[in-house]
N, C-alpha and C positions, 0 to 999 in steps of 0.2 A: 375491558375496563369500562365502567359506567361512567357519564357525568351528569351534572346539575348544571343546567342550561343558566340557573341563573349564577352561575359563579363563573359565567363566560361573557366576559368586554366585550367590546369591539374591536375585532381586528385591524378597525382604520387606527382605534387608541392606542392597541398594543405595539402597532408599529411605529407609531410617532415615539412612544416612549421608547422602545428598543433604541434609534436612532439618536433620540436625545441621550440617554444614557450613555451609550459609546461615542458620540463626541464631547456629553457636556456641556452642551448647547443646542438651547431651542433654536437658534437662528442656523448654526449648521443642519441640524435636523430638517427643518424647511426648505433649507436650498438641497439636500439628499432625496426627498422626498415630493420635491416640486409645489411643495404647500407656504402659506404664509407661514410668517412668525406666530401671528395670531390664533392663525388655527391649530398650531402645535400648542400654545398654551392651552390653548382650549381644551385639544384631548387631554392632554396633562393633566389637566383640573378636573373635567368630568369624569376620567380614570379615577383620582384619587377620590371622587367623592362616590363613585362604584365602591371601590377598596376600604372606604372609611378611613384612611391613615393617609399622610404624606408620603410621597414618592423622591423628592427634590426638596432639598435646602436652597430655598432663594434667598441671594445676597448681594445685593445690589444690582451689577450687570452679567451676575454671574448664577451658575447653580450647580451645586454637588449632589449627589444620593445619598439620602439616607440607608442607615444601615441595611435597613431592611428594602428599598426602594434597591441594593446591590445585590443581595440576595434574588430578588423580584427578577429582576433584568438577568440575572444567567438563565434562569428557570424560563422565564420567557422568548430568550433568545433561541435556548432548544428547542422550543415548541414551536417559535415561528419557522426553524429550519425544517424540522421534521415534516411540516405540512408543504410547506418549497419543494423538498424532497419528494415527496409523495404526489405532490401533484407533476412533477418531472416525471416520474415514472409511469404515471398515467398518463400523460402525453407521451411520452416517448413508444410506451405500449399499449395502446387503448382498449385491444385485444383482451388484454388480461394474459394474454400467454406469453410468459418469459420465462427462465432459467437463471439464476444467480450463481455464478462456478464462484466458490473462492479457490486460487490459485498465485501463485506468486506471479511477479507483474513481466518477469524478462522470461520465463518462463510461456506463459500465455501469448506474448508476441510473439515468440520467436520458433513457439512450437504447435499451440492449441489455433491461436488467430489463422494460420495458412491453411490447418485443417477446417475452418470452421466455412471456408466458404463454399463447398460441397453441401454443407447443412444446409445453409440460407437458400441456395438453389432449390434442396427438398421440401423445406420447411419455411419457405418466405415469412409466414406469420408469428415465427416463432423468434422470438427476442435472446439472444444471450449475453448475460453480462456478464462482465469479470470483476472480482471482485479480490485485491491484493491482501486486504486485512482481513485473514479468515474466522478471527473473532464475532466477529458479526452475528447476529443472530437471525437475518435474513436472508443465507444460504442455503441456498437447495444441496448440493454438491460441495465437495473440496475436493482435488488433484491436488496430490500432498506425498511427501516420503512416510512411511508409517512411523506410528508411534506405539508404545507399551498399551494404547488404552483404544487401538483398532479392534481388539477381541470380542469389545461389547458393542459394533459396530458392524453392518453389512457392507464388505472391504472385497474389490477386484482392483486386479493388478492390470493398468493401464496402457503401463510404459515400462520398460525397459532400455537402460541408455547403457552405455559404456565413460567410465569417468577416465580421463584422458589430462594428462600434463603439457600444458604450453603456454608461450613466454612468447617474448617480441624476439625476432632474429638476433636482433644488438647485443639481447641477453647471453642469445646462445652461442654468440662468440666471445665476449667477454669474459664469460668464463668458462670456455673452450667446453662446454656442454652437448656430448654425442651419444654418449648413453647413461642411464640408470645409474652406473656407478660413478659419473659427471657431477650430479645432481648435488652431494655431499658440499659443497664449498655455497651453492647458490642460496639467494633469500627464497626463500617460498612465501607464499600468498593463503592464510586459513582462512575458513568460514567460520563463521561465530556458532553456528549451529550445529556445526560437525568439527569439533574440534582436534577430534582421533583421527582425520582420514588420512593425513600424511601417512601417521603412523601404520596405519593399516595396509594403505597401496605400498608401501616401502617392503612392510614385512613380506607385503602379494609376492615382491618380485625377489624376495631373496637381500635386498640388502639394509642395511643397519645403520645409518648415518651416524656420527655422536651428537648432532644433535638437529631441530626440525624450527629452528630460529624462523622467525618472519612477523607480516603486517598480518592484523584482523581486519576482517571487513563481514559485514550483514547484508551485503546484498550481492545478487550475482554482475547487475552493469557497472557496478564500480570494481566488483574484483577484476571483471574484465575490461573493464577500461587502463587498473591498476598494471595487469597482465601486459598489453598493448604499448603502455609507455616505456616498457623494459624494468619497473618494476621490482616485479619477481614472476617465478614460475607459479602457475595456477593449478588446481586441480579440480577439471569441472564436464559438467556432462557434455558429449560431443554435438548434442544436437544443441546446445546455446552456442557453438560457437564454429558452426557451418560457415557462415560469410564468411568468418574474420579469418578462417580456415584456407578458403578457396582465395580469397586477395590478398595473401600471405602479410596481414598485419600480426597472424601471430601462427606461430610454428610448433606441430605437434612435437614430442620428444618420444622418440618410438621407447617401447619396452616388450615386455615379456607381455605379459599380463597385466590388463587393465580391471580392476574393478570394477560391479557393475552397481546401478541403483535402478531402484523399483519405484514408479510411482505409482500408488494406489486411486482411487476414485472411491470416496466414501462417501 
């Protein structure tokens, strides 16, 4: 993307206004920014005579945005972050050499972060970030379960886990739960993004509940935290829940046959 050098303020103005717009006041803007009052008006005014048009409705000891002065200030607030951001990452990496994984966030700690510090031994200069929201458009990589639209996509299988049912002990005697066909009376725990896998690991082992009742949840530290409190029964990959495993906060439920899940690297 091009720009017109002259259709670019000054960034001492664009922040003065950013700051006054979000409190609505020059004089908090000043103490935010370590500046007078005075020199916040200042930008203010030399801004809006860049711009041609008013920024702020002055009235009396007060000031509002105009419409278009509110519009201004989103568009400028991005752009001031975007450049924060970007010069964060230049510092953080001056190199220039980094990797961006999107990958889920309980995921990454509890399984990619232990691996990664074998890399940083290899590769000291090399930066990896993790990135939770794989929307993003500044991702090199995704560690992800596949989807319909891997085909058109260069897709290796990373990981292989075994998905595994387990609950807080308290659970598993309260309703006397010792095996698979136990499970029938218990609340279960779903993920919002697989919302067939009960159904699935149930059919794995042979049995049929009448029905697969329980809480949703979208992330994996709340399902397991949800798990932990007695809850409900979870069903989740055994490598997110090693510790809670080995300090017995939470108790596998043996079965037959466990489901597996694949994670890809695309």
């Amino acid at each position: 993307m091009t720009f017109i050098r002259r259709f670019l303020p000054s960034i001492t103005f664009l922040c003065s206004f950013e700051a006054s717009a979000r409190h609505l006041s020059f004089t908090a803007a000043a103490r935010e920014l370590n500046l007078t009052q005075s020199a916040i008006s200042r930008h203010i005014r030399m801004l809006e005579e860049r711009l041609g048009s008013p920024l702020f409705v002055r009235d009396r000891q007060t000031v509002r945005l105009t419409r278009a002065g509110e519009l201004y200030a989103v568009e400028i607030r991005s752009a001031l972050a975007l450049i924060s951001q970007a010069t964060l990452g230049f510092r953080a990496c001056p190199s220039g050499r980094s990797i961006n994984v999107g990958i889920d966030a309980t995921l990454g700690a509890r399984w990619l972060l232990p691996a990664l510090k074998d890399f940083h031994v290899l590769h000291p200069d090399v930066d990896i970030n993790l990135i939770s929201d794989m929307r993003q458009d500044n991702i090199d990589v995704c560690i992800r379960l596949p989807t319909d639209d891997d085909h058109e996509m260069v897709v290796r299988e990373i990981l292989s886990v075994p998905i595994i049912p387990v609950c807080a002990s308290t659970l598993l005697a309260r309703f006397r739960v010792k095996q698979v066909e136990d499970m029938g009376e218990a609340p279960l725990l779903h993920f919002t993004s697989r919302p067939d896998m009960w159904e699935r690991w149930f059919e794995n082992q042979g049995f049929y509940p009448e029905a697969v009742n329980g809480t949703l949840f979208d992330q994996y530290m709340t399902i397991i935290g949800a798990a932990m409190s007695g809850i409900g029964i979870a069903l989740l990959p055994r490598v997110l829940v090693l510790d809670e495993l080995e300090n017995g906060s939470l108790s596998e439920i043996k079965c037959k046959n466990n489901i597996t899940e694949n994670y890809n690297i695309i």
